[in-house]
Every structure is written in structure tokens, then in C-alpha cells.
N, C-alpha and C positions, 0 to 999 in steps of 0.2 A: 612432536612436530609431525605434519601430516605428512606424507607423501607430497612427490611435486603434484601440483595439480592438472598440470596437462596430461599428465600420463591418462585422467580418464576422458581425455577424448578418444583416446583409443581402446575404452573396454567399455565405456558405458552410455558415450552421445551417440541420439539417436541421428545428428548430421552425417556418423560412419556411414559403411557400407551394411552391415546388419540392419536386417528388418527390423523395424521400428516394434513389433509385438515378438518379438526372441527376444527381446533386452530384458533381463530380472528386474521387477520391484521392489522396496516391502511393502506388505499391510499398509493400505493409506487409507485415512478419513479425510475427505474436503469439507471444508466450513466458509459458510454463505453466512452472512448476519443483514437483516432489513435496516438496522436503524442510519444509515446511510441514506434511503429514503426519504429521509426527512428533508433534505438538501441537494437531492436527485429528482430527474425523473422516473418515474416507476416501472416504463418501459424500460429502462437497463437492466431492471431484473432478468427479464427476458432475453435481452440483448446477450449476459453475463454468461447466462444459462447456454443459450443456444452454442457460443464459443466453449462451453465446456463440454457438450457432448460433441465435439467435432476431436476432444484430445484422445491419446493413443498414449495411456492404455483409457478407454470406457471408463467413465464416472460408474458404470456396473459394475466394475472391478472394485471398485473402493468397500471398502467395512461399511462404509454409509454416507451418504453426501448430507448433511445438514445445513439447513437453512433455520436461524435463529431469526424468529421473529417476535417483533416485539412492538407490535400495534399499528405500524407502519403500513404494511398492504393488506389492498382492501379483500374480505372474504374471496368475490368473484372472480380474482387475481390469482389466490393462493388455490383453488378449485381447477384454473387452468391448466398451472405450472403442475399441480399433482396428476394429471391427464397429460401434459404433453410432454412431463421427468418422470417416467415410475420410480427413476434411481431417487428421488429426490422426497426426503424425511424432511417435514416442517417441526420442528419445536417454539414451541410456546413460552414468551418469558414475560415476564413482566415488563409495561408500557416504559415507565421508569427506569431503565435499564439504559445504560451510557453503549459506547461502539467497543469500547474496550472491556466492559463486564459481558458484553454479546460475544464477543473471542473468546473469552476466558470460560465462558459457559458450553459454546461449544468445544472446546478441549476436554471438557468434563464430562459430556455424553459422549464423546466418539469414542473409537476403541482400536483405531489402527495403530499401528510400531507409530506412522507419520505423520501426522495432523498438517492438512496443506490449506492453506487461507486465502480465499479469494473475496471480492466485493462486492455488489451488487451494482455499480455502476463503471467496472472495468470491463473489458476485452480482452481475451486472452488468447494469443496465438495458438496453431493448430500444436506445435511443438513442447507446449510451455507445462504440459502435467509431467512429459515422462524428463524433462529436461532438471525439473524439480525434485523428481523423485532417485533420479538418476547418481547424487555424489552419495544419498543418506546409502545404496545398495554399494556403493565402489569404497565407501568409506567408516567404518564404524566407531567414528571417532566423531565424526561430524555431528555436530546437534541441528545447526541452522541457518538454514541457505534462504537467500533473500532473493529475489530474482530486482528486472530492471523493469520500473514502470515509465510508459511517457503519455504529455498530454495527446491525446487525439482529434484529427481535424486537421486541416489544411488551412482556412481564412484568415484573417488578422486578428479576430478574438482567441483563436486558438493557440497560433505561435506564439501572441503575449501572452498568455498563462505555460504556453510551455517554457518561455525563457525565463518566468518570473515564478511559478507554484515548486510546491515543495519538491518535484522527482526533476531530477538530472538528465533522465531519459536513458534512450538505448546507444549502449555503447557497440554493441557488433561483435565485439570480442569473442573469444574463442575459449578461452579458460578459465577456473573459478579462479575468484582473487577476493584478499580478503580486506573487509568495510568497516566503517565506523557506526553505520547504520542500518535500519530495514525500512520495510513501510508493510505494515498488515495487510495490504489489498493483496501484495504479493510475495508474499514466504511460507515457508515451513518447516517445522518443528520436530525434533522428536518427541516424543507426546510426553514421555513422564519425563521427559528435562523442562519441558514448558512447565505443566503440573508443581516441578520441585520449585522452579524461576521462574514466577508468573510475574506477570506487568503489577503496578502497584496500582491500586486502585484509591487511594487513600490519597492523590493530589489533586488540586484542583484545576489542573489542565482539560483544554478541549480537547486539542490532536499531538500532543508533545510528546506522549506516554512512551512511544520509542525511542524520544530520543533520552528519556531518563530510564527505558530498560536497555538498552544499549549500554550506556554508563556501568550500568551497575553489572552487565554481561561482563564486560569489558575488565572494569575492575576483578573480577572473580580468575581473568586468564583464560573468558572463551571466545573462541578464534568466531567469528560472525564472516559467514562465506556470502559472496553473491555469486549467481549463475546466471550470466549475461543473454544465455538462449532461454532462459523465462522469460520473456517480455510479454507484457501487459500493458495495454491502452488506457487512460482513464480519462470520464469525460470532463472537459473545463467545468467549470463553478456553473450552474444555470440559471440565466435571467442574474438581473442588475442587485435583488435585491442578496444571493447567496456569495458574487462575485464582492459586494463590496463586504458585507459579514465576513467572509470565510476572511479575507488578508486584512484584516482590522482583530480575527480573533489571534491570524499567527501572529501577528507583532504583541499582543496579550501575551501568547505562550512563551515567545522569545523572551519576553521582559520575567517572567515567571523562573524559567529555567536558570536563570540567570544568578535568581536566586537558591534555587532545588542543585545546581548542578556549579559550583565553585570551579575554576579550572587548578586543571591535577595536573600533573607532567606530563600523563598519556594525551591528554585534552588541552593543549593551550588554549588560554582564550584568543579568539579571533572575531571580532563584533566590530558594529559601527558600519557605516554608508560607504566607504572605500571597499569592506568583501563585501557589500551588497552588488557594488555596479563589478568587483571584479568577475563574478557566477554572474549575473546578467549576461557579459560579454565571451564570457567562458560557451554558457549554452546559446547563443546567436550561430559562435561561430560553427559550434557543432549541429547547429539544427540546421543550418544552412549548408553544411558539409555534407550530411544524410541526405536534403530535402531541398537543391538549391533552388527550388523555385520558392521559396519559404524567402526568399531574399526581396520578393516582388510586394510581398504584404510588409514589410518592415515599417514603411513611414507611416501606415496606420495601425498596425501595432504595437511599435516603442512608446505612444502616448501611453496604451491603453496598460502597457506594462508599467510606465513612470508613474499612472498613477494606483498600480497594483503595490509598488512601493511606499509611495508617499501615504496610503491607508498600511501598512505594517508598520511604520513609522509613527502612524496617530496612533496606533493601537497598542504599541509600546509605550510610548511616550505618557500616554492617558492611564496605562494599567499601572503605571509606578504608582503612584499616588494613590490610584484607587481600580484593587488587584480584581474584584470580582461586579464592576459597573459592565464592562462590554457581556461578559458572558452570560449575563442575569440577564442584562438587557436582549440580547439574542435570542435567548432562549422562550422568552415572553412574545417577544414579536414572531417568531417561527412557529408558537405556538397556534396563533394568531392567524397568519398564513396556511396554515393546514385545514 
């Protein structure tokens, strides 16, 4: 059992009173992967970027920042970011390559004790590398800390994908506590416990893959930390034609896990339209608690969220029957789009 976990805010957040560059690290490698891109705009790379040389300690200090690309951005892109990031290593992978074999690729070239995972179309607070790096140094027991993501944006499209998309958002808190999940935009790893416990690649999930390595973390007896002062921004779904894909493929993945992932003891099962509207009303009230002007955009909002539902619900509904019609389809028209 670990230590309490508040005790490291007093030896190792940079919130104390010690300078933010006296706090010890270890060895870290960050990892960027492009095939996000595909579903973004191509300026959040930059966007990404930019938020990550403003962290303390310096992406300089890392073993290596990699960027896994994999046919996504266009040459004169990748020439920029090499001229405006010296810290910044491109690798080359093949076009073919999923978001989750682009993680797993980059853990395999990097070489810090840490491997930290960021996305190309997140934001990342000025606080969020050393905040991340900070339990693996106070703790050596720790494998892997999640931090907290939320959507970004203020309007009515933005508060219904925050009330309604996969992150719970920022909770403000103060100490690590421990999760039932992560989300790849924003965690990190010890490098050879990922390496030993790599995600599986061998399901036919679009973005579920954490929540079936989780399971199987979980099953094994490892404690999965979050640390509430990583927070990262992520952008809503962009244009009508990703918003309505992307929550037509999670109701696929839902209906998928469903079968990949039987409930255990640890895991009851909890499914169906009643915990859907309960986490609806759950994050209303905490986004409006953060954000109360976020209470002004609701009535045109809550549509755009109801029908963020009502497509999870076609997309389950549709994938019983027939498990690999949305994603094949998807993937043909995105093709198509590019």
C-alpha cells in the first residue's frame, strides 16, 4: 500500500512554496503521435506544442520528445515544428498504423525511467509535465498516473461535448486518488511496466482500448493513480461530420466491451440510459460550478448534447447486430475527407 497520498504535496507539488525547477524528476520521454489528425485540426499540433514548451521542467530536459507520425501531417508542417522545437524527434511509421499502435511505438523508441503521453490536439497547462512527473519521483511503487482532461471552449457546442464526450473534466482537487481509468492524451507510464503491460492491440475497438487495459491493470492488483494538477484541454469533435462519427463509433465501442469485458466484482456492471442521463447531470452541475457562466449556454446546448446521446445509442444499438458496419464505414469516408 502506498503511502497517504497527500503527504506529496508537501515534498513534491510544484503548487508548495519551492521553486518549480529545485523539485527532482526522473528520466522522462514525451510522446506526441499525429494519427489524431486525421479527426483534428492540424493546427493543434502546434497549438499542443506550443503548451508544452511553456512546462517546467523544459521538454529539453526530456530523453527525447517524440512525435509519431504516421502520414498525417503534411511535409511543410513537419519542417516547421522541426525549426520552431529543436527538442522535437519526428518518427516515421507506417500510414496504417492505429492511435494506439502509435503509443505503443512510441514507448518502444523512447528511453526515459517515464514515458509521458500527450496528443496532438490537447492543451496542456503551464503546470501539467512537472505535476505528472512529480508522484513517479515521491513514489517508486507507482507505475501510472493519469492526469484530468476537459473539453475546451466556452459556447454551447463546447459545454455539450463537455457534458456529454468521454472526460469527466477538472476536478481542482488537491491529491492523487486512485481511478478506474486513464485516457492516453494525458498519462504516464513507467516505461518497462508499459513495455511488460502493453494495451492489446489485437481488438477491434476504435478508442476503448483503456478502458480494456484498465481491466486487465486492475485485475493484476495495479493501483491506476490520477493527478488532478495535470489538467489538459481537449478540443470538441470538429465540424458536423467528426462530431457525429466520433459518438456513433462510442456507442459501437460500448456495445463491443460489453462483450471483451463481462462484469467481475471489481467492475459491476452499470449500463443503459438512466447512468447515461445520471453523468450527464453529474457534469452540468460541476461545469457550472467551475464555469457558472456555462449555465447561460445550456438551452442550446442540452439539445446538441441529447443528440450526442441519441447517436451513442444508434451506434450501440446498430453494432449488436453488426460489430464492424460503423467502423469500416468510418473509416472509408475519413478516407475520403482527407
Amino acid at each position: 500500500m502506498l503511502s497517504p497520498p497527500g503527504k506529496l504535496l508537501e515534498s513534491s507539488y510544484v503548487t508548495r512554496n519551492q521553486p518549480a525547477d529545485s523539485l527532482a524528476v526522473p528520466p522522462f520521454s514525451i510522446v506526441l503521435e499525429t494519427e489524431n489528425l486525421s479527426v483534428t485540426e492540424i493546427a493543434g499540433l502546434e497549438e499542443s506544442l506550443d503548451s508544452l514548451a511553456q512546462q517546467s521542467p523544459s521538454p529539453a530536459q526530456a530523453n527525447e520528445v517524440l512525435i509519431i507520425e504516421s502520414g498525417d501531417t503534411p511535409a511543410g508542417v513537419l519542417d516547421h515544428i522541426r525549426r520552431k522545437y529543436p527538442w522535437v524527434q519526428v518518427v516515421f511509421i507506417a500510414d496504417d498504423i492505429d492511435y494506439y499502435d502509435a503509443k505503443m511505438a512510441g514507448a518502444r523508441r523512447a528511453t526515459g525511467e517515464v514515458v509521458v503521453y500527450a496528443d496532438s490536439d490537447c492543451i496542456y497547462e503551464s503546470n501539467w509535465l512537472r505535476s505528472m512527473l512529480a508522484p513517479f519521483q515521491a513514489y517508486p511503487d507507482i507505475q501510472i498516473v493519469g492526469g484530468e482532461t476537459a473539453i475546451r471552449g466556452n459556447g454551447p457546442y463546447a459545454v455539450a461535448n463537455a457534458i456529454s464526450f468521454f472526460f469527466d473534466g477538472h476536478s481542482y482537487g488537491q491529491d492523487l486518488y486512485t481511478s478506474s481509468t486513464y485516457f492516453f492524451n494525458n498519462v504516464a507510464f513507467r516505461r518497462q511496466f508499459l513495455l511488460d503491460n502493453p494495451t492489446d492491440q489485437n481488438v477491434p475497438l476504435y478508442r476503448g482500448h483503456c478502458v480494456l487495459h484498465t481491466r486487465q491493470l486492475r485485475e493484476k492488483g495495479v493501483e491506476i493513480w490520477r493527478q488532478p494538477g495535470a489538467r489538459a484541454h481537449h478540443a470538441p469533435p470538429h465540424g458536423l461530420f467528426n462530431f457525429f462519427w466520433r459518438y456513433l463509433l462510442i456507442g459501437r465501442d460500448n456495445a463491443l466491451l460489453r462483450t471483451l469485458l463481462p462484469p467481475s466484482a471489481s467492475t459491476p456492471a452499470r449500463r443503459g440510459r438512466g447512468t447515461q442521463f445520471e453523468k450527464l447531470f453529474r457534469r452540468i452541475k460541476a461545469r457550472v460550478a467551475a464555469r457558472p457562466l456555462s449555465a447561460l449556454w445550456l438551452p442550446v446546448a442540452l439539445p446538441i448534447a441529447a443528440s450526442s446521446l441519441v447517436l451513442v445509442w444508434a451506434g450501440d444499438a446498430i453494432s449488436r447486430s453488426r460489430p464492424d458496419y460503423l467502423l469500416h464505414t468510418f473509416q472509408r469516408l475519413a478516407s475520403r475527407e482527407q
